[in-house]
PQR file of N, CA, C, O and H, with PARSE charges and radii, in Angstrom:
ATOM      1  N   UNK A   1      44.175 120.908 145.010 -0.4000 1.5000
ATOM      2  CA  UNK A   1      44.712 120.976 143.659 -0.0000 2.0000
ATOM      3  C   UNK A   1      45.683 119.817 143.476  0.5500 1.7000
ATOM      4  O   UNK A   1      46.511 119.520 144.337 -0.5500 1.4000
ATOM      5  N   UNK A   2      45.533 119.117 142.213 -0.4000 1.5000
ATOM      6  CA  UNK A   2      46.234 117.620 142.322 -0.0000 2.0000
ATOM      7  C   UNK A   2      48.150 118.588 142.018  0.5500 1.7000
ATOM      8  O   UNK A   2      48.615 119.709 142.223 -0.5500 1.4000
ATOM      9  H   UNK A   2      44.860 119.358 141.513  0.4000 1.0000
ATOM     10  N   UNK A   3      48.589 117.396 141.503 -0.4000 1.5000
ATOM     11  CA  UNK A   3      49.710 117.057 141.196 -0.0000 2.0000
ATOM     12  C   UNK A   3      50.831 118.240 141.523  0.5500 1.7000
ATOM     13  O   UNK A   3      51.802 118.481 140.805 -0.5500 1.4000
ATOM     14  H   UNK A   3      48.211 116.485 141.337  0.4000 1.0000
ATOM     15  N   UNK A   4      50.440 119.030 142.945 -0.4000 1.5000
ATOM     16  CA  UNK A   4      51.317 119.784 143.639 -0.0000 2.0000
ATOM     17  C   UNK A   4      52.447 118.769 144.785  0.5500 1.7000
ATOM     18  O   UNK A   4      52.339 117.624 145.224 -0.5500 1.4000
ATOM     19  H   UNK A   4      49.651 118.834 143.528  0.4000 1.0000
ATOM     20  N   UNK A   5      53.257 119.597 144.921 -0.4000 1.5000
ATOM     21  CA  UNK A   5      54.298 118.587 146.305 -0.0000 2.0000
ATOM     22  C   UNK A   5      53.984 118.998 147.533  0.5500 1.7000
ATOM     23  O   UNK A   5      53.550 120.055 147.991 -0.5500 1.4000
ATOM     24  H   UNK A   5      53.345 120.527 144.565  0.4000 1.0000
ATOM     25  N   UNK A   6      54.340 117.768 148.066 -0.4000 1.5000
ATOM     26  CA  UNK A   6      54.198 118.326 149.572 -0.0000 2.0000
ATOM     27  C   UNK A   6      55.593 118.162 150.032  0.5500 1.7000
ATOM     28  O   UNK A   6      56.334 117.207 149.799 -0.5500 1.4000
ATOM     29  H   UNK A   6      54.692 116.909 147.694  0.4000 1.0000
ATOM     30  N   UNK A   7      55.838 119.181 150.688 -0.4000 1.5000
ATOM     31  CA  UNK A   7      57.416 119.567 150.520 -0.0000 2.0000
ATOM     32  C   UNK A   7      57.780 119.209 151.966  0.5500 1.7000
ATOM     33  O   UNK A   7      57.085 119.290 152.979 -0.5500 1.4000
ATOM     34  H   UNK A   7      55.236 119.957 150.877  0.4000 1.0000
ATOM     35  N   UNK A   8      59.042 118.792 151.807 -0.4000 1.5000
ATOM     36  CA  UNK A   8      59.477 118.142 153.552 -0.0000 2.0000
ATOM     37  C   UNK A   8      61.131 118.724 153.393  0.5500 1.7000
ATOM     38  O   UNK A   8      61.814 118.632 152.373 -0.5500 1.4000
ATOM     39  H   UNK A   8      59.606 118.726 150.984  0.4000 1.0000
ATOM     40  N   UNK A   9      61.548 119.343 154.714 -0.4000 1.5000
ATOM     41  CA  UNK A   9      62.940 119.752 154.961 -0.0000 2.0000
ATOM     42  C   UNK A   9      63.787 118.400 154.527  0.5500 1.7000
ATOM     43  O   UNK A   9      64.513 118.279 153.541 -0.5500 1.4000
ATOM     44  H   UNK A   9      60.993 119.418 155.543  0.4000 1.0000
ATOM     45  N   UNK A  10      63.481 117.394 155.568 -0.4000 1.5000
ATOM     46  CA  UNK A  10      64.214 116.407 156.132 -0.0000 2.0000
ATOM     47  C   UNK A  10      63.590 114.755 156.285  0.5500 1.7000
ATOM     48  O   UNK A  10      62.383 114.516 156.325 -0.5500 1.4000
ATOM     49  H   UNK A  10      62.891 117.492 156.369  0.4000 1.0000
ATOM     50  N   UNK A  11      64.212 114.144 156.327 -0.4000 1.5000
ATOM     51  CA  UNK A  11      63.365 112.627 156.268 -0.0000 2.0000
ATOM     52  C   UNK A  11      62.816 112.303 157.651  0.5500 1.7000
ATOM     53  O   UNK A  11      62.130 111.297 157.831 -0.5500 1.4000
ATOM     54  H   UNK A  11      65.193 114.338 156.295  0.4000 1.0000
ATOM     55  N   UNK A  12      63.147 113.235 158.718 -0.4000 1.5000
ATOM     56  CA  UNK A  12      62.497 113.307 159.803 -0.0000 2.0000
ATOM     57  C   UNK A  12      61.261 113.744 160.171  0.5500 1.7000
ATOM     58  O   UNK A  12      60.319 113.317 160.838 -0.5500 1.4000
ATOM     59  H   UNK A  12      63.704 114.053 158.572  0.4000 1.0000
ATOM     60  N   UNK A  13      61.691 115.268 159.193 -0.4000 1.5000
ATOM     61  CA  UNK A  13      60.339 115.252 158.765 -0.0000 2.0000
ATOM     62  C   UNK A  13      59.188 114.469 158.248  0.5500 1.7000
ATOM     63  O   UNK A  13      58.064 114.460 158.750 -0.5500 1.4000
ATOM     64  H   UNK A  13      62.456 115.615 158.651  0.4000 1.0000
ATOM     65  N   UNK A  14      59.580 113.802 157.181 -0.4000 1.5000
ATOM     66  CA  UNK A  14      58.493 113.077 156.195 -0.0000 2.0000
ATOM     67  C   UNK A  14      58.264 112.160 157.126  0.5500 1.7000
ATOM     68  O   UNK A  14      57.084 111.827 157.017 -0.5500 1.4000
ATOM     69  H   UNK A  14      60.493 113.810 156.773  0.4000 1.0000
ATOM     70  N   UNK A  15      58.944 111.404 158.249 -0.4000 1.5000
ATOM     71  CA  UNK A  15      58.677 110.179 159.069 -0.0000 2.0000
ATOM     72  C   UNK A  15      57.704 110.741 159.776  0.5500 1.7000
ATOM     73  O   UNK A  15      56.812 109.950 160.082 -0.5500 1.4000
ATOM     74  H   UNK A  15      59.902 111.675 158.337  0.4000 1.0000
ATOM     75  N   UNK A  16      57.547 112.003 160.197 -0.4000 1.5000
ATOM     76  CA  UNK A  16      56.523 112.324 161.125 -0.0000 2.0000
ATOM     77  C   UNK A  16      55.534 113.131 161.006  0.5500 1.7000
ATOM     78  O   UNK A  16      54.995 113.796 161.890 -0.5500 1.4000
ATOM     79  H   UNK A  16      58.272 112.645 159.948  0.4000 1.0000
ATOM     80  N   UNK A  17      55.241 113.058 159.665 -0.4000 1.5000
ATOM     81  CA  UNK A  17      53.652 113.612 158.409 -0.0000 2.0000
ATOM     82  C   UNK A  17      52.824 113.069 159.334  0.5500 1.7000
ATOM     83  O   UNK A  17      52.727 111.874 159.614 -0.5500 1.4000
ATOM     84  H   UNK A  17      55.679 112.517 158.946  0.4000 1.0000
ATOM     85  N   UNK A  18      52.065 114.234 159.932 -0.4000 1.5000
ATOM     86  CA  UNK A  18      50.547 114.126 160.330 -0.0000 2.0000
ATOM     87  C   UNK A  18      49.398 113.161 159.257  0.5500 1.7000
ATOM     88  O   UNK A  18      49.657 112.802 158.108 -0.5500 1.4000
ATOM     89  H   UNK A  18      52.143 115.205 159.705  0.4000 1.0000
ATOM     90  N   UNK A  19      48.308 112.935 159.900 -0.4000 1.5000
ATOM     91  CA  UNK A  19      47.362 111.837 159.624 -0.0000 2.0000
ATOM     92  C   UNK A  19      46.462 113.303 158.178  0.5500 1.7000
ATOM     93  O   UNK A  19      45.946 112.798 157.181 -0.5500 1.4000
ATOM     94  H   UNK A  19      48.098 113.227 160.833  0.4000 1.0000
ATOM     95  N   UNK A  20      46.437 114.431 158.272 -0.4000 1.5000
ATOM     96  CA  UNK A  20      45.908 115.063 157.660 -0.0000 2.0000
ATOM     97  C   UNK A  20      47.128 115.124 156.348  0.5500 1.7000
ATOM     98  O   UNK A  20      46.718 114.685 155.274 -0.5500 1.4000
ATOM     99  H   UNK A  20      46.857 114.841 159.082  0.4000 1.0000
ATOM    100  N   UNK A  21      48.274 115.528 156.368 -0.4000 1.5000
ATOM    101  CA  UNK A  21      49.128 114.985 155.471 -0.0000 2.0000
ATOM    102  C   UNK A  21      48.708 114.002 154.361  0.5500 1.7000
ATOM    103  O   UNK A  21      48.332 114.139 153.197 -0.5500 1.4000
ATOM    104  H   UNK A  21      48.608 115.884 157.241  0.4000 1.0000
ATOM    105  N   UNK A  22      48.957 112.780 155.323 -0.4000 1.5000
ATOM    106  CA  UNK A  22      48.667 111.391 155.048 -0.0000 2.0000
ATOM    107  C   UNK A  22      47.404 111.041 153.809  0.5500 1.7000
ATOM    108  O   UNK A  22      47.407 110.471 152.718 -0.5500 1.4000
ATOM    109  H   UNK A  22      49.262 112.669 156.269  0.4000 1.0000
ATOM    110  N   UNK A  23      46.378 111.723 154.659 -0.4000 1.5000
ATOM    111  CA  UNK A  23      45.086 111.803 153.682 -0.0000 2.0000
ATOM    112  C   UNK A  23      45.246 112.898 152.861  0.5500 1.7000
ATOM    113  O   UNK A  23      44.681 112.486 151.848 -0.5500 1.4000
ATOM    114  H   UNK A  23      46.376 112.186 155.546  0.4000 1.0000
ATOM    115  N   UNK A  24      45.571 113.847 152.642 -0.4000 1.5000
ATOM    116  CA  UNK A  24      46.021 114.598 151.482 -0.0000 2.0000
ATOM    117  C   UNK A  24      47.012 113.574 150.234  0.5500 1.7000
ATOM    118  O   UNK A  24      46.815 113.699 149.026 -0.5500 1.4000
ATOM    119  H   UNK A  24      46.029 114.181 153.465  0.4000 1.0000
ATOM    120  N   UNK A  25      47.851 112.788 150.701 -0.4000 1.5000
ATOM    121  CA  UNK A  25      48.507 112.257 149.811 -0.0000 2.0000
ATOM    122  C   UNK A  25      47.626 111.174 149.175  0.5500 1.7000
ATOM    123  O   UNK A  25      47.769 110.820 148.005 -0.5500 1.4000
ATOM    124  H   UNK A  25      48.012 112.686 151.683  0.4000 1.0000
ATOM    125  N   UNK A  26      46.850 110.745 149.881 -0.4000 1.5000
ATOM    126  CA  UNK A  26      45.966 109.390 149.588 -0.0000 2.0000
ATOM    127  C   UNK A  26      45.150 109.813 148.741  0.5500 1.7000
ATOM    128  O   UNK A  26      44.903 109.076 147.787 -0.5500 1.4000
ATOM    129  H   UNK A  26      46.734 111.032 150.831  0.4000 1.0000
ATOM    130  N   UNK A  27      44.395 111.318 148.854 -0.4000 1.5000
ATOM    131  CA  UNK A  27      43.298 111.397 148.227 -0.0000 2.0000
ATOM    132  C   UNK A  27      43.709 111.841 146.678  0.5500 1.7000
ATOM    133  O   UNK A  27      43.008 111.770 145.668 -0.5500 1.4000
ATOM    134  H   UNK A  27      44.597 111.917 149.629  0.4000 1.0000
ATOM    135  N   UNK A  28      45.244 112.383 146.836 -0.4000 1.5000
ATOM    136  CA  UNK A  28      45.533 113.323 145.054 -0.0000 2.0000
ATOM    137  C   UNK A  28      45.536 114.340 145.237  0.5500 1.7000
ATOM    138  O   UNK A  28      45.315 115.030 144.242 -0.5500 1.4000
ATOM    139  H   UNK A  28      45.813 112.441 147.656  0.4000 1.0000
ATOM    140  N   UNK A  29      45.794 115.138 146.670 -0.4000 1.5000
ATOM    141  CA  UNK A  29      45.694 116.747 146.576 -0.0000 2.0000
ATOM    142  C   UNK A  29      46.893 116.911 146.808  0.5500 1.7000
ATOM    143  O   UNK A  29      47.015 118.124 146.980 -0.5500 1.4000
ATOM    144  H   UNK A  29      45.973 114.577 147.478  0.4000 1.0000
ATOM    145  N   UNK A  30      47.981 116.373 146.933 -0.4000 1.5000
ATOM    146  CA  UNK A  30      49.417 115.852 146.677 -0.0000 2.0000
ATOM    147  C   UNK A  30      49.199 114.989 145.433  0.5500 1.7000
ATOM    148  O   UNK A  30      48.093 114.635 145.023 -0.5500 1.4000
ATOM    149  H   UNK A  30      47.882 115.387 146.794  0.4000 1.0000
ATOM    150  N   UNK A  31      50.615 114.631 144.771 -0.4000 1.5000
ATOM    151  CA  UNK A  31      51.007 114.162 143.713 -0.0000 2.0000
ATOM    152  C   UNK A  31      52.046 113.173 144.424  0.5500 1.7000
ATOM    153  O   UNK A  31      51.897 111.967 144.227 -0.5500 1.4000
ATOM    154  H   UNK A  31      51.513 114.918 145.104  0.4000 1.0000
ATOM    155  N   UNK A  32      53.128 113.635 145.270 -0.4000 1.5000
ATOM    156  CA  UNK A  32      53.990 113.678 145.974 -0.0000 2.0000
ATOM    157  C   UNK A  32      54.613 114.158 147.031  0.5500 1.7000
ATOM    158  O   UNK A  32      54.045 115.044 147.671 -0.5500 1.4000
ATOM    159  H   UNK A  32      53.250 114.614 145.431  0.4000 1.0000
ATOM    160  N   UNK A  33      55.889 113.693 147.439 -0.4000 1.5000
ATOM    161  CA  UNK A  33      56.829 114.801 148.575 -0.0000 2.0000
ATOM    162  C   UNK A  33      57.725 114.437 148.144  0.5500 1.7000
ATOM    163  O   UNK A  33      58.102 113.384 147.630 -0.5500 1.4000
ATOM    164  H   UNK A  33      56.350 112.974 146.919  0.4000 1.0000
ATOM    165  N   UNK A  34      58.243 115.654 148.421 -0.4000 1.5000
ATOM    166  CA  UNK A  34      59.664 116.465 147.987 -0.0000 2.0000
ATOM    167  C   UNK A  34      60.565 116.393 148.942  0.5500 1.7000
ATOM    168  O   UNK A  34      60.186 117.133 149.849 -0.5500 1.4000
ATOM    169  H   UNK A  34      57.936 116.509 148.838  0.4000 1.0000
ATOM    170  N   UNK A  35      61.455 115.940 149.180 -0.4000 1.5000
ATOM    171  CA  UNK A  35      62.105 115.870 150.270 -0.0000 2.0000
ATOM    172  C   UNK A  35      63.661 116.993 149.791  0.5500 1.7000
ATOM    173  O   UNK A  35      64.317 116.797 148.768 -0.5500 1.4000
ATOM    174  H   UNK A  35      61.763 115.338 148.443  0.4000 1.0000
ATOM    175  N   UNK A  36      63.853 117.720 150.451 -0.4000 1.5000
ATOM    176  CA  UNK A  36      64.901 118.846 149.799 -0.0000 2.0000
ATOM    177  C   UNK A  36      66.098 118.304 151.021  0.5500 1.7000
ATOM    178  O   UNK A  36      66.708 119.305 151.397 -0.5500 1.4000
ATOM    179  H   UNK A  36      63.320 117.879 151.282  0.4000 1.0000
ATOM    180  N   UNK A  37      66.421 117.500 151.477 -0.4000 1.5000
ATOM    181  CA  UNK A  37      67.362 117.140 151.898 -0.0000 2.0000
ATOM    182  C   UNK A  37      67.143 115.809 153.051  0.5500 1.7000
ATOM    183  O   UNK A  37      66.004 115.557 153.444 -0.5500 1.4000
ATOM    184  H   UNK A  37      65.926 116.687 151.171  0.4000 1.0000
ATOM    185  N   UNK A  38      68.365 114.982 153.553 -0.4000 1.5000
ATOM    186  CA  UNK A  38      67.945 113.374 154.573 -0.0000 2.0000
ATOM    187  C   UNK A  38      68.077 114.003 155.863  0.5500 1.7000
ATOM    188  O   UNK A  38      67.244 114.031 156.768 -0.5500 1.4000
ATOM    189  H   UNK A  38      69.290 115.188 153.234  0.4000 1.0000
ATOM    190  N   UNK A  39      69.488 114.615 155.823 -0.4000 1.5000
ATOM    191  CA  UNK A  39      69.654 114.743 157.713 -0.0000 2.0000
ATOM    192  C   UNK A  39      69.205 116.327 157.562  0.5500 1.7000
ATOM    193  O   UNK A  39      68.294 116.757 158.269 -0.5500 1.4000
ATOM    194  H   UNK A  39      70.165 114.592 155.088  0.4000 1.0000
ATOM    195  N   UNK A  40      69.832 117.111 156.683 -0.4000 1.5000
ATOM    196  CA  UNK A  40      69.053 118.692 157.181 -0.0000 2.0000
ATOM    197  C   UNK A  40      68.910 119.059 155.598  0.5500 1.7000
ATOM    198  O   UNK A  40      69.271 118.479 154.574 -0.5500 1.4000
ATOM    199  H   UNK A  40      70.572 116.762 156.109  0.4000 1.0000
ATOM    200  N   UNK A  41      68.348 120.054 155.808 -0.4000 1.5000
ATOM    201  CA  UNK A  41      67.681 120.646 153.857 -0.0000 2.0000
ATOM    202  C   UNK A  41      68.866 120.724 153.503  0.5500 1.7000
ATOM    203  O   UNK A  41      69.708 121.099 154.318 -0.5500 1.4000
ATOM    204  H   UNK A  41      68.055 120.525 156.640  0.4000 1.0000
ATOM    205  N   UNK A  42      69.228 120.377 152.156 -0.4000 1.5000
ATOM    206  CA  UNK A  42      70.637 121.039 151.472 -0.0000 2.0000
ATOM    207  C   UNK A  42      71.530 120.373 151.448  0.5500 1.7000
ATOM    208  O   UNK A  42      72.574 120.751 150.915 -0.5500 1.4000
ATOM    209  H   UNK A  42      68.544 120.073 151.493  0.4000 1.0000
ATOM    210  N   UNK A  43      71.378 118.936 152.129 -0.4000 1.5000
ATOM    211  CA  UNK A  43      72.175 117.743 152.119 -0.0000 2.0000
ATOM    212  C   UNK A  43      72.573 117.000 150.912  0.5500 1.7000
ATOM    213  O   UNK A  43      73.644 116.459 150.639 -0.5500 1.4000
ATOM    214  H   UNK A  43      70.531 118.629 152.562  0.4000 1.0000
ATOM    215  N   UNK A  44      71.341 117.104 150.170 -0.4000 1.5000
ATOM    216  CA  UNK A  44      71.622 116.538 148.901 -0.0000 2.0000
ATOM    217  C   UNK A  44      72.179 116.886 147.873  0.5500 1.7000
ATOM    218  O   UNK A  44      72.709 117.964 148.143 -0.5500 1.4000
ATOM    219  H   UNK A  44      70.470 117.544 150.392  0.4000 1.0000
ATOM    220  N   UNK A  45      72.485 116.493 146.328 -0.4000 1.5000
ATOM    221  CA  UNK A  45      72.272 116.906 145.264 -0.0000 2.0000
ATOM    222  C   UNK A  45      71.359 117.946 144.701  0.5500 1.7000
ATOM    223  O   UNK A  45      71.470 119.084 144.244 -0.5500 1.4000
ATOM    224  H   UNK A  45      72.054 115.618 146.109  0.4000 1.0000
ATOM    225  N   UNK A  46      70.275 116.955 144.955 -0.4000 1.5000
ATOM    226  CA  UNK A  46      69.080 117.985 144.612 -0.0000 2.0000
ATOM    227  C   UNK A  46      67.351 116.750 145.357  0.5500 1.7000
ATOM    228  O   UNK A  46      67.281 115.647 145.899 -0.5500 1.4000
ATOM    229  H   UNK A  46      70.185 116.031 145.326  0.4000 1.0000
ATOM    230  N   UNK A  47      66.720 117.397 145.095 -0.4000 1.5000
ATOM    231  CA  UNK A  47      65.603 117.239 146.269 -0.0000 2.0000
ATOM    232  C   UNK A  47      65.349 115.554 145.229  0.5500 1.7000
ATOM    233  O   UNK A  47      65.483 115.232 144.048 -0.5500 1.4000
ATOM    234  H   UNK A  47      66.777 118.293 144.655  0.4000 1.0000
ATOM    235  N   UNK A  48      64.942 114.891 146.471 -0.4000 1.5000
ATOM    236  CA  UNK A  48      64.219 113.776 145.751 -0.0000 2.0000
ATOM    237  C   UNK A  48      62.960 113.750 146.391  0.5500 1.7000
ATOM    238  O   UNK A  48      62.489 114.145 147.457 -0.5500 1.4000
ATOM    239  H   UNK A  48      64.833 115.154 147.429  0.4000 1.0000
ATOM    240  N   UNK A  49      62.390 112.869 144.901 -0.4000 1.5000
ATOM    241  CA  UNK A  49      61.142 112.941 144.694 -0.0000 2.0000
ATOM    242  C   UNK A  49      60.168 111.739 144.841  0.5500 1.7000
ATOM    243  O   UNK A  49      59.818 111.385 143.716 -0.5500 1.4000
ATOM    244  H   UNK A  49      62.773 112.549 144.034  0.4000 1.0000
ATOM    245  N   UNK A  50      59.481 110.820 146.029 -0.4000 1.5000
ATOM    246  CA  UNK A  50      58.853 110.243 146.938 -0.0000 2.0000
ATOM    247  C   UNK A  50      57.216 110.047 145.387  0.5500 1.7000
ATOM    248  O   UNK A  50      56.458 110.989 145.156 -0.5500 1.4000
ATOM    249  H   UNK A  50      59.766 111.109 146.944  0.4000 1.0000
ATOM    250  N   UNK A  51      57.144 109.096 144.874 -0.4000 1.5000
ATOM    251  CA  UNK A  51      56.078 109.062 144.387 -0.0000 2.0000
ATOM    252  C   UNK A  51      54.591 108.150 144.937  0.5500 1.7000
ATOM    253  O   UNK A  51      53.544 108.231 144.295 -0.5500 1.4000
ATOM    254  H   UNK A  51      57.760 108.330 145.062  0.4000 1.0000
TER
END
C-alpha cells in the first residue's frame, strides 16, 4: 500500500534498514520514514520526516 511510513525509533535504526526495507522504499510501498526520534525515540520535537 503506497504512501504509508516506515517508521524508525532512532537514526540507528534507519542506518541499519535491511535490503527488504530498502526495496520497499524504492518500489512505493513506503512513501517514507519516520524517524520519531536521533539518539532514542522522544528526542525530538516531533518525528521527522525522510522523503
Amino acid at each position: 500500500m503506497a504512501n504509508q511510513f516506515l517508521i524508525k525509533d532512532t537514526m540507528q535504526n534507519m542506518k541499519a534498514m535491511d535490503s527488504t526495507e530498502i526495496a520497499a522504499l524504492e518500489s512505493g510501498t513506503y512513501a517514507c520514514v519516520q524517524l520519531l526520534g536521533y539518539h532514542e525515540k522522544g528526542d525530538t520535537p516531533a518525528p521527522i520526516i525522510y522523503q
